[in-house]
DOMARMI-74962 format. One record per residue (C-alpha): residue in three letters; x, y, z. Coordinates in Angstrom, 1 decimal, always signed. Last residue first. Layout:
% DOMARMI-74962
+-------+--------+--------+--------+
! vexgu !   east !  north !     up !
+-------+--------+--------+--------+
!   ALA !      X !      Y !      Z !
...
+-------+--------+--------+--------+
END
This chain:
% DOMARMI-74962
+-------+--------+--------+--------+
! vexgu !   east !  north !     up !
+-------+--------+--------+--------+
!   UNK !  +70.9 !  +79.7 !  +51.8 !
!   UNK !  +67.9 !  +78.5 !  +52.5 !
!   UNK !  +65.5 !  +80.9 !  +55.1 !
!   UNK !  +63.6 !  +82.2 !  +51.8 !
!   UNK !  +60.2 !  +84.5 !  +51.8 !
!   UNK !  +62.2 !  +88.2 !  +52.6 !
!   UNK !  +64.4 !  +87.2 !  +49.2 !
!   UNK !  +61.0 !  +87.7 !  +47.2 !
!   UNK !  +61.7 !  +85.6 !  +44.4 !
!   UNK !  +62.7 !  +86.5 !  +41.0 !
!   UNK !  +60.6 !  +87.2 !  +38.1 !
!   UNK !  +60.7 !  +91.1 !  +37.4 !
!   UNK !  +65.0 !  +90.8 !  +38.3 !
!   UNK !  +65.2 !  +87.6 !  +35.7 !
!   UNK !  +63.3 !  +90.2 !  +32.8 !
!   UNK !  +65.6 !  +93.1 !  +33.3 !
!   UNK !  +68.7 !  +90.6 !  +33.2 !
!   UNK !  +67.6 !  +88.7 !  +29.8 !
!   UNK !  +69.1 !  +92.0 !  +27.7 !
!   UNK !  +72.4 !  +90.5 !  +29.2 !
!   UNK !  +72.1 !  +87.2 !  +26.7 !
!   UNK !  +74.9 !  +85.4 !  +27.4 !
!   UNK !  +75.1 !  +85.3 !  +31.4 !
!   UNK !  +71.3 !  +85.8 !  +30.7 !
!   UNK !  +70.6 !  +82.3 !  +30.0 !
!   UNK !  +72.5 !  +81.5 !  +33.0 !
!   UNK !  +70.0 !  +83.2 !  +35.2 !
!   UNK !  +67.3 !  +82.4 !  +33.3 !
!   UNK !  +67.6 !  +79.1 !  +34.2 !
!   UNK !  +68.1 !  +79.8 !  +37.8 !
!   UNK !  +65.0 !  +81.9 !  +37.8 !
!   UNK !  +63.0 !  +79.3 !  +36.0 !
!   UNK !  +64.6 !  +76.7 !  +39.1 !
!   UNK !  +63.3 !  +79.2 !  +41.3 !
!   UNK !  +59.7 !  +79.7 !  +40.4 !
!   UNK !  +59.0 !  +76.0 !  +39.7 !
!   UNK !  +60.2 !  +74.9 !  +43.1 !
!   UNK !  +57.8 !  +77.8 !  +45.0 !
!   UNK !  +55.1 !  +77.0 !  +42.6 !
!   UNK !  +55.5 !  +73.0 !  +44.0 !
!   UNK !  +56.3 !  +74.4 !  +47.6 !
!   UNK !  +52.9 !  +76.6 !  +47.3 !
!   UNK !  +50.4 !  +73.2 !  +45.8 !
!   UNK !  +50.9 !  +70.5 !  +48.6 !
!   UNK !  +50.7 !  +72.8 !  +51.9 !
!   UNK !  +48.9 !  +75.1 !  +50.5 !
!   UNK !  +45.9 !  +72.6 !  +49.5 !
!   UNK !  +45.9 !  +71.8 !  +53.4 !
!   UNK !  +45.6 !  +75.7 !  +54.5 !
!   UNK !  +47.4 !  +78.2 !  +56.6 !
!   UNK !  +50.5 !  +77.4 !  +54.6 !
!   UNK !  +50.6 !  +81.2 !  +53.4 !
!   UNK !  +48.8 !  +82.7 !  +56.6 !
!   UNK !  +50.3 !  +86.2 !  +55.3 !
!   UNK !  +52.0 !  +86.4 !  +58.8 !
!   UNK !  +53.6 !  +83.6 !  +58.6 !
!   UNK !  +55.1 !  +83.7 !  +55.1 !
!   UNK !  +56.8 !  +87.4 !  +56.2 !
!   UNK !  +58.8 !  +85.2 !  +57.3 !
!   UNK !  +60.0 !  +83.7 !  +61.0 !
!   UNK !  +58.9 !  +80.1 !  +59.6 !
!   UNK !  +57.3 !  +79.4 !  +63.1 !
!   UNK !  +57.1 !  +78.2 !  +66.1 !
!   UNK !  +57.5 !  +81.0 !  +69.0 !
!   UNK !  +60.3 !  +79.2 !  +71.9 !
!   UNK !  +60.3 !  +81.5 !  +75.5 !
!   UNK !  +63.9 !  +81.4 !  +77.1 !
!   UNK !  +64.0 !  +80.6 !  +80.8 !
!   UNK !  +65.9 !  +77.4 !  +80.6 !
!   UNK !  +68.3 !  +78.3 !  +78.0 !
!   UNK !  +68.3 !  +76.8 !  +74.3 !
!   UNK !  +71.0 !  +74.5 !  +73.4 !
!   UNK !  +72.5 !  +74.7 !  +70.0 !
!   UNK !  +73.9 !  +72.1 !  +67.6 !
!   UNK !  +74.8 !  +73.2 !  +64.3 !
!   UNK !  +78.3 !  +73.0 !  +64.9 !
!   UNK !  +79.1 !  +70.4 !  +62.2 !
!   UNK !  +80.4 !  +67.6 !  +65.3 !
!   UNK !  +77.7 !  +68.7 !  +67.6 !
!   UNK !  +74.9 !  +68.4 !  +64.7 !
!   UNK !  +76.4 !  +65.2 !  +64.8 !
!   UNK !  +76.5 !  +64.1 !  +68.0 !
!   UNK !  +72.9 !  +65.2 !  +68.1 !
!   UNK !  +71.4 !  +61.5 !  +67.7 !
!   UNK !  +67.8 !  +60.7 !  +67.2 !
!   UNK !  +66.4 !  +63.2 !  +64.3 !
!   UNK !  +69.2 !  +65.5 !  +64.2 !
!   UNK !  +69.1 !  +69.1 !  +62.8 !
!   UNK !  +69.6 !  +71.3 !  +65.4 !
!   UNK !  +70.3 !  +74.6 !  +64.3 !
!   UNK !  +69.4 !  +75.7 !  +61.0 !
!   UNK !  +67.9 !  +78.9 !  +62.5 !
!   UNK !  +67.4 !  +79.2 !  +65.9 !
!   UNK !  +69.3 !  +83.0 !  +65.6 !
!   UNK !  +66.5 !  +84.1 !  +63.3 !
!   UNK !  +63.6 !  +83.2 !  +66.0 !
!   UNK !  +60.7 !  +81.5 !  +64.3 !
!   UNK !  +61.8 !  +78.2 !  +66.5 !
!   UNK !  +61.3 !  +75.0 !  +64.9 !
!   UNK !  +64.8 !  +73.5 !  +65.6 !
!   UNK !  +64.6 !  +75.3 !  +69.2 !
!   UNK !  +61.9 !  +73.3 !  +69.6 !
!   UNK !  +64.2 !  +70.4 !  +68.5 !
!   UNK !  +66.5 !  +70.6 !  +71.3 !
!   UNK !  +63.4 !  +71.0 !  +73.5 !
!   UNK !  +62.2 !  +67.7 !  +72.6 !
!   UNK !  +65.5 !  +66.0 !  +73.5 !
!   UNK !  +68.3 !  +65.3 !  +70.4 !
!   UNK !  +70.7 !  +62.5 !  +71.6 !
!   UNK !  +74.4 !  +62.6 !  +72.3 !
!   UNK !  +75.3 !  +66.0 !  +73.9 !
!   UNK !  +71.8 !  +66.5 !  +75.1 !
!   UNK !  +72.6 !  +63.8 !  +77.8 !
!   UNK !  +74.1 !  +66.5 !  +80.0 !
!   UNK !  +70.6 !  +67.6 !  +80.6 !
!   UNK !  +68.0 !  +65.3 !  +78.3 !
!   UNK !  +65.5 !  +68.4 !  +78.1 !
!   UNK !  +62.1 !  +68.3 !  +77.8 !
!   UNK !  +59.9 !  +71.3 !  +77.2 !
!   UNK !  +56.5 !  +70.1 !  +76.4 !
!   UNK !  +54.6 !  +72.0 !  +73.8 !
!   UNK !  +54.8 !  +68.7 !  +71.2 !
!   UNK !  +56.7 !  +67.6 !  +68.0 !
!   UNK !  +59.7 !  +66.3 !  +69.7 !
!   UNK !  +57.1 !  +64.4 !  +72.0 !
!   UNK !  +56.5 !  +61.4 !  +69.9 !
!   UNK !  +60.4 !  +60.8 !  +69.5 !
!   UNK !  +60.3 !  +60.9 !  +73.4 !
!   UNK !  +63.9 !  +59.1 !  +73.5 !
!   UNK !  +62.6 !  +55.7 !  +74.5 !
!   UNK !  +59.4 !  +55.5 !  +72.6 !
!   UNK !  +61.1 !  +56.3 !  +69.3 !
!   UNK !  +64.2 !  +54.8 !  +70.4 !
!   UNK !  +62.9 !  +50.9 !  +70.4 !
!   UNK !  +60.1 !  +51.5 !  +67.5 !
!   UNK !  +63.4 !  +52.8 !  +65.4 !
!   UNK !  +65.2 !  +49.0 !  +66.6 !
!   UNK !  +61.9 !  +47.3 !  +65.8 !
!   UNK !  +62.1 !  +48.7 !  +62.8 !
!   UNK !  +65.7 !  +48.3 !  +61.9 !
!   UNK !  +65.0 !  +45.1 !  +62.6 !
!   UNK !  +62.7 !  +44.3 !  +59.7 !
!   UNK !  +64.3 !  +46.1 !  +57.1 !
!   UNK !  +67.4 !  +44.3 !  +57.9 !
!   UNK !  +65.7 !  +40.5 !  +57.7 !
!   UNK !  +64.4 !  +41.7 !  +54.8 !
!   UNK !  +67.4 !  +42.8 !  +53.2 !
!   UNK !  +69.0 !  +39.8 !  +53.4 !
!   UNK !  +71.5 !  +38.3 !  +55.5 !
!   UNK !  +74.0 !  +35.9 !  +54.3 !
!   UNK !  +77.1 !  +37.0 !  +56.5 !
!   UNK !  +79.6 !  +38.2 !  +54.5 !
!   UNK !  +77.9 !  +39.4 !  +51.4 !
!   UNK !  +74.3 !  +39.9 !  +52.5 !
!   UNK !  +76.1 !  +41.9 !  +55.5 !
!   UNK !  +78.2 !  +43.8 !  +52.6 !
!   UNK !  +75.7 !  +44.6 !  +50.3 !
!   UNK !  +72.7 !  +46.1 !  +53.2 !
!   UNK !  +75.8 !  +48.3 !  +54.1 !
!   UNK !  +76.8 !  +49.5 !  +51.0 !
!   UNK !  +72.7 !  +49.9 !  +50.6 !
!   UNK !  +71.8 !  +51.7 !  +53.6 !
!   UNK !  +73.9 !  +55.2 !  +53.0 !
!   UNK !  +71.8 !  +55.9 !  +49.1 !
!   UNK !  +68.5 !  +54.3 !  +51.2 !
!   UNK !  +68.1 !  +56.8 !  +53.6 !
!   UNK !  +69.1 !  +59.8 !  +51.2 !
!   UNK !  +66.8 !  +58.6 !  +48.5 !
!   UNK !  +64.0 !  +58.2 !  +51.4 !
!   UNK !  +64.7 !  +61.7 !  +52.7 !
!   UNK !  +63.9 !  +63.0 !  +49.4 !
!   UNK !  +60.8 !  +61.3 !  +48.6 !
!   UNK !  +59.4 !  +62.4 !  +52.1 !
!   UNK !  +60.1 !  +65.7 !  +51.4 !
!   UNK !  +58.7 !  +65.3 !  +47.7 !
!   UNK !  +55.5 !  +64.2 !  +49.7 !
!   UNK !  +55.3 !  +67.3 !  +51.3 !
!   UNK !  +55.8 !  +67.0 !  +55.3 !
!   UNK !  +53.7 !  +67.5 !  +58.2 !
!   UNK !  +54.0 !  +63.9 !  +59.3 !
!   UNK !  +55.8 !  +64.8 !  +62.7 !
!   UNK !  +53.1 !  +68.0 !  +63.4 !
!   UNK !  +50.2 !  +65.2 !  +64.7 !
!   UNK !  +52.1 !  +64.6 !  +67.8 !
!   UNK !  +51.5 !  +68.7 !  +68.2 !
!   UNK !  +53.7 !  +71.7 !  +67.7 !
!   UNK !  +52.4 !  +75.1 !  +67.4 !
!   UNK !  +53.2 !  +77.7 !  +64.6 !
!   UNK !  +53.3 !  +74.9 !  +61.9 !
!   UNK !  +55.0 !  +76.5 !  +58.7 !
!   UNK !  +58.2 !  +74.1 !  +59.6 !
!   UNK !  +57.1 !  +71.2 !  +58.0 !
!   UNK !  +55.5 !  +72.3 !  +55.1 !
!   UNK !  +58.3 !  +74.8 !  +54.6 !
!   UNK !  +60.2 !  +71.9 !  +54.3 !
!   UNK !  +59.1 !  +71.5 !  +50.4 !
!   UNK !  +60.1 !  +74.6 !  +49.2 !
!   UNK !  +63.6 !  +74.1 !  +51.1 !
!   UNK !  +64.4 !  +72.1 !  +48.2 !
!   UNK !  +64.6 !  +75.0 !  +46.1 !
!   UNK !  +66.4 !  +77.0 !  +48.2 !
!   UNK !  +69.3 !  +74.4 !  +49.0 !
!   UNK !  +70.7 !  +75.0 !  +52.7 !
!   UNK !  +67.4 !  +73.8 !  +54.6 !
!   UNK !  +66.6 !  +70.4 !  +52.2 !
!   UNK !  +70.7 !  +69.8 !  +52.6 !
!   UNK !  +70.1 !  +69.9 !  +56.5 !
!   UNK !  +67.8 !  +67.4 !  +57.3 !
!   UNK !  +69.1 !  +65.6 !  +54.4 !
!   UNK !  +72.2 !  +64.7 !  +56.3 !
!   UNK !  +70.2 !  +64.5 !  +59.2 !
!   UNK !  +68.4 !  +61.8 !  +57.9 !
!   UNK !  +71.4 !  +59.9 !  +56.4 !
!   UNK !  +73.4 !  +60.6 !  +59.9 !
!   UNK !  +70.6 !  +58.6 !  +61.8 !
!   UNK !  +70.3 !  +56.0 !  +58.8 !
!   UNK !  +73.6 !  +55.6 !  +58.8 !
!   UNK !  +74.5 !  +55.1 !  +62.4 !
!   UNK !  +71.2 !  +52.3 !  +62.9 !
!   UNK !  +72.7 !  +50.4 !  +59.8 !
!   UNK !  +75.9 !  +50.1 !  +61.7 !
!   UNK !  +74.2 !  +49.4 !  +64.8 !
!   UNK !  +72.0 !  +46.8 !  +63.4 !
!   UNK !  +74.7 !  +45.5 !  +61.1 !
!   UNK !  +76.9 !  +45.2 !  +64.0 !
!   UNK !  +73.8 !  +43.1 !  +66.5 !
!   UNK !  +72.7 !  +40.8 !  +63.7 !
!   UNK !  +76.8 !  +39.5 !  +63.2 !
!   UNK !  +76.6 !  +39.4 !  +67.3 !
!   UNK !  +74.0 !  +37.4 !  +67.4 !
!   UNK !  +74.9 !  +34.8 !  +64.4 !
!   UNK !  +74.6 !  +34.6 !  +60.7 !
!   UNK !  +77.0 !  +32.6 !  +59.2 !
!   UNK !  +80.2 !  +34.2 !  +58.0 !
!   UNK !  +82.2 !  +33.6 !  +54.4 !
!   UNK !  +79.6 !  +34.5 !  +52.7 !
!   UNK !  +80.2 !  +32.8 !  +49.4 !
!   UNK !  +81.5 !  +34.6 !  +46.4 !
!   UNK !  +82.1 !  +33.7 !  +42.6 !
!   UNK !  +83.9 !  +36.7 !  +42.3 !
!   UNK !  +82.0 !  +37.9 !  +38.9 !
!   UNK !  +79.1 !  +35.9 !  +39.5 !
!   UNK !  +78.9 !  +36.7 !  +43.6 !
!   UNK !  +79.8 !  +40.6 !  +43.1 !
!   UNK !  +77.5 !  +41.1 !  +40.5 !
!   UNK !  +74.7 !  +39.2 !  +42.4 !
!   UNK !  +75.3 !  +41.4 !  +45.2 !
!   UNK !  +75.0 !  +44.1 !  +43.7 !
!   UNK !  +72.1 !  +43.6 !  +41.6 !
!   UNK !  +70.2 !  +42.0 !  +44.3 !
!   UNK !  +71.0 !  +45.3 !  +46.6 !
!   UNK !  +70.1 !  +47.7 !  +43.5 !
!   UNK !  +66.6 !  +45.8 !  +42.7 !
!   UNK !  +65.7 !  +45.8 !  +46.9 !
!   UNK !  +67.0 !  +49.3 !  +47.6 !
!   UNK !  +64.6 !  +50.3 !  +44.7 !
!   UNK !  +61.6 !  +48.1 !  +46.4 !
!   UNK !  +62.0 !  +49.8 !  +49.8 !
!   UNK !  +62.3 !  +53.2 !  +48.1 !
!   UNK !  +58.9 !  +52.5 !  +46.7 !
!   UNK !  +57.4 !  +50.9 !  +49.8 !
!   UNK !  +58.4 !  +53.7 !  +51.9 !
!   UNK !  +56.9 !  +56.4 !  +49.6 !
!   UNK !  +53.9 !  +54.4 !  +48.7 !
!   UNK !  +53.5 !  +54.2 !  +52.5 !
!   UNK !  +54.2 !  +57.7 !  +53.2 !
!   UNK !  +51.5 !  +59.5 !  +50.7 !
!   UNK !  +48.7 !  +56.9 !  +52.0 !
!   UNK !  +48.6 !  +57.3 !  +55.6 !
!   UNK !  +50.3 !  +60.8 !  +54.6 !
!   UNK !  +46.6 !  +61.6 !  +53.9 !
!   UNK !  +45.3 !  +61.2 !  +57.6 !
!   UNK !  +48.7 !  +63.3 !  +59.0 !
!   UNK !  +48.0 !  +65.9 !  +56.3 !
!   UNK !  +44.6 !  +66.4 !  +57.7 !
!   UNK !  +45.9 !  +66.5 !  +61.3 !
!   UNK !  +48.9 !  +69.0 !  +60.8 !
!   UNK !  +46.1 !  +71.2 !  +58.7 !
!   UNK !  +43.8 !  +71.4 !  +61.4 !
!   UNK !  +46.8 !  +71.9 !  +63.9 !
!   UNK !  +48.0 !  +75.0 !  +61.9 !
!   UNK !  +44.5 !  +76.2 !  +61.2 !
!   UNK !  +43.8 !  +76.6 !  +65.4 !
!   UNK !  +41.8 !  +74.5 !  +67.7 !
!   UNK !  +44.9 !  +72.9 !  +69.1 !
!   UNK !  +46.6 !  +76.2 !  +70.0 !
!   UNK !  +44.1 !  +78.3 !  +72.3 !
!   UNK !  +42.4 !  +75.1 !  +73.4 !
!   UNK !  +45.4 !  +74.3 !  +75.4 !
!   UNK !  +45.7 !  +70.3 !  +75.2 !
!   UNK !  +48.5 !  +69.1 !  +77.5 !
!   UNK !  +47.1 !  +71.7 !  +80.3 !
!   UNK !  +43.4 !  +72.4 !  +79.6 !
!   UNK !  +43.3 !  +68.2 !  +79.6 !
!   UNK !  +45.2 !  +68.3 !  +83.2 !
!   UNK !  +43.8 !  +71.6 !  +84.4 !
!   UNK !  +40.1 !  +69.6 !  +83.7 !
!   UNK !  +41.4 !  +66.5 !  +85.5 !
!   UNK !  +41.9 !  +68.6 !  +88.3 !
!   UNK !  +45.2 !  +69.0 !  +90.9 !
!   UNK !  +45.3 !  +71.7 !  +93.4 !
!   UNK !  +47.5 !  +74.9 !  +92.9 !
!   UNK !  +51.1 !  +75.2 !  +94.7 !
!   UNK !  +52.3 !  +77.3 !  +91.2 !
!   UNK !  +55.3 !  +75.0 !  +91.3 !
!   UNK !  +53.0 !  +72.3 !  +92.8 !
!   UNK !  +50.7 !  +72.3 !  +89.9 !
!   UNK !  +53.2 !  +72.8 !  +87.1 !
!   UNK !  +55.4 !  +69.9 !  +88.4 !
!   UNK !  +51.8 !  +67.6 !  +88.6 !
!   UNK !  +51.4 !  +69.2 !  +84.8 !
!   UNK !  +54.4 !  +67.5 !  +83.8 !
!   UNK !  +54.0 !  +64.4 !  +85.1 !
!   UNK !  +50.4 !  +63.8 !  +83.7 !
!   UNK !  +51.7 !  +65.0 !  +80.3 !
!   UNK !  +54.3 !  +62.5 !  +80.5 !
!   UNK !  +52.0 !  +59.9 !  +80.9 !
!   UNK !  +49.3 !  +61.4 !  +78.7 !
!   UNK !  +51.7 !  +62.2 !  +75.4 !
!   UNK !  +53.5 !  +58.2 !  +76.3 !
!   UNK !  +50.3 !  +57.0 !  +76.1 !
!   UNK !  +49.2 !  +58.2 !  +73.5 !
!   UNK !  +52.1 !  +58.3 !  +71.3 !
!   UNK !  +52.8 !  +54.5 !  +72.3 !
!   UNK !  +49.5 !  +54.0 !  +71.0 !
!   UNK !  +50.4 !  +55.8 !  +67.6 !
!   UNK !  +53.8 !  +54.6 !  +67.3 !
!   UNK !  +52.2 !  +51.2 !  +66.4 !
!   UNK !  +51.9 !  +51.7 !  +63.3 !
!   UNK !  +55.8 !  +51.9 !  +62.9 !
!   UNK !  +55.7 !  +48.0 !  +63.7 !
!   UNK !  +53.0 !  +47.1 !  +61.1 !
!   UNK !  +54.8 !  +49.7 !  +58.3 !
!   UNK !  +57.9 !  +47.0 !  +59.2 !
!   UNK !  +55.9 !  +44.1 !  +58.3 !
!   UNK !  +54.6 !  +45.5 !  +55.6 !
!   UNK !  +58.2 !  +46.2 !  +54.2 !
!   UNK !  +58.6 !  +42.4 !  +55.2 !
!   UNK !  +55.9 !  +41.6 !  +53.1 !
!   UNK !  +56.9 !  +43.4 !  +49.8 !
!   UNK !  +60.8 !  +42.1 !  +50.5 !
!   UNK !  +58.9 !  +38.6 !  +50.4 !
!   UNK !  +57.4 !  +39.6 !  +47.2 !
!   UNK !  +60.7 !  +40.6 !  +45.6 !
!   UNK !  +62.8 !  +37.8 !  +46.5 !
!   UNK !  +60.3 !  +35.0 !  +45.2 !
!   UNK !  +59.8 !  +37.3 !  +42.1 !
+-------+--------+--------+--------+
END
C-alpha cells in the first residue's frame, strides 16, 4: 500500500508539473505572437497597434467559431477525463512493474547491482524519453490506419482552426489508447532501471515530467496547435515544428497521414511519413470529408457520442462480414449497413 500511495502522489506530482503548460502557453502564445506580427508589420511596412496585435494572434473570424467553442469545452472537461486516464495507466504500470520486478528478485534472488547516480538518472531519462516519443507516434499512426480506432481521432482532427485549446481535443478512448501504448514501451524499461539501479517508478514518473515540461516549452509544443507557421529549417529533420504538424491537420488529401510525431520527426523520417510543406502553400484544417461540411463534430455531445456510433457501426459490419463468409444470403444485409466509404480517412 506503502508503494502504491506514493506512486498516487508522484502521479500528482507530475499532473502539478504538466499544469503548468498553461502559463508557459500564455506566454509563450503572446511572445511569439508579438514577434510574429512585428514581421507581419514591417513586411506589409504598416505601423504597430496593440489592436493589429490582438486582431492578429486572435482573428475573430476563427476564434469565435463552433470549432473553438467545442476545442474549449472539451479542454475544461478533459481536466477530469485526462487525469483519471493518467492516474489509471499510472497505477497499472505501477501493479505490472512491482510484479516484475518482484518476480525477477524471488526467482533470481536479485540485487541491483548499480546505485543510483547522475549519469544512471540521465540513460533512463533518455531511454524512457525515446520510448515514449516513438510510443506516441506509434499510436499516432495505428489510431489513423485502423478504421475503427480512427472514430475516435476524428475528434482531434474535426477542428477547422487550430488554437492552444485544440491539443486536448481528444475522445477519452483516444486518450485511453495512447496511455496503453505509453505505458506497454515504459515498463521494460521502468523493470530494468528498478533492476539495476534501484529506481522506482516514481522517481521515473517524476522526471519524465519535468523532462516533457523541458521540450514542451522549448520546441513550441503549445504552438503545434496554433495559426502560426513555424518552421525549425534544417532542424525539421529531427523535431516536429508547428508547421510540420499543420500539415498533419491539413484537409488536403495529399497531407494525409503525414507527420505523425509528437516531439521528434526522425521517425516519421525513418517510415516516410514525414512531409514538409512549402513556404507559400496555404494549410485548410480539416477532416477533408464530406464530415466537414455536414458540421458533424460541430458540437461538444458529437464529439463524445459520433466516434462511439462510428465504433459500433464498424465492428457490426466486421461481424457480419465473417458471418456472411458462411451464410452468403447475409451479404444483401452487410451492403444496407456498411459505412459510407466517403466518411473514412483510415485505411
Amino acid at each position: 500500500m506503502t508503494h502504491m500511495a506514493s506512486t498516487i502522489l508522484a502521479v500528482r506530482s507530475a499532473l502539478a508539473v504538466v499544469a503548468r503548460h498553461i502559463p508557459t502557453t500564455i506566454f509563450t502564445f503572446m511572445i511569439v505572437g508579438a514577434i510574429l506580427y512585428c514581421v507581419h508589420v514591417r513586411k506589409r511596412n504598416e505601423n504597430l497597434s496593440l489592436a493589429g496585435f490582438f486582431r492578429f494572434c486572435f482573428p475573430v473570424e476563427h476564434w469565435f467559431t463552433s470549432s473553438t467553442r467545442v476545442d474549449v469545452v472539451i479542454y475544461l472537461i478533459s481536466k477530469v477525463t485526462q487525469k483519471v486516464v493518467t492516474l489509471g495507466c499510472q497505477l497499472g504500470m505501477t501493479l505490472l512493474v512491482s510484479w516484475i520486478v518482484l518476480g525477477f528478485k524471488n526467482h533470481f534472488h536479485l540485487t541491483a547491482p548499480f546505485h543510483e547516480s547522475f549519469l544512471a538518472l540521465a540513460i533512463i531519462v533518455v531511454l524512457v524519453f525515446l520510448l515514449t516519443d516513438f510510443a506516441e507516434f506509434l499510436s499516432h499512426y495505428v489510431q489513423h490506419r485502423i478504421p475503427m480506432l480512427w472514430e475516435f481521432h476524428k475528434v482531434h482532427h474535426s477542428a477547422t482552426f487550430l488554437t492552444p485549446f485544440t491539443t486536448t481535443r481528444f475522445h477519452p478512448i483516444g486518450n485511453l489508447i495512447d496511455g496503453i501504448f505509453m505505458s506497454t514501451f515504459i515498463i521494460p524499461a521502468v523493470v530494468v532501471a528498478e533492476l539495476c539501479f534501484n529506481l522506482s517508478l516514481v522517481r521515473i514518473v517524476e522526471l519524465n515530467a519535468m523532462v516533457e515540461l523541458f521540450f514542451t516549452f522549448t520546441l513550441l509544443r503549445q504552438l503545434q496547435h496554433s495559426h502560426f507557421r513555424i518552421s525549425f529549417g534544417p532542424l525539421d529533420r529531427i523535431f516536429i515544428s508547428p508547421l510540420m504538424h499543420h500539415v498533419h491537420h491539413s484537409a488536403k488529401h495529399e497531407h494525409w497521414d503525414k507527420n505523425f510525431g509528437s516531439r521528434l520527426s526522425v521517425w516519421d523520417w525513418l517510415f516516410g511519413s514525414a512531409f514538409l510543406l512549402p513556404k507559400s502553400e496555404p494549410v485548410r484544417f480539416g477532416l477533408g470529408t464530406i464530415e466537414d461540411e455536414r458540421g458533424d463534430y460541430s458540437t461538444v455531445k458529437a464529439c463524445y457520442v459520433r466516434p462511439m456510433t462510428g465504433f459500433y457501426q464498424l465492428l457490426k459490419a466486421e461481424i457480419l462480414h465473417s458471418i456472411a463468409e458462411d451464410r452468403p444470403e447475409l451479404a444483401k444485409r452487410i451492403e444496407a449497413e456498411q459505412h459510407e466509404p466517403a466518411l473514412s480517412r483510415a485505411s
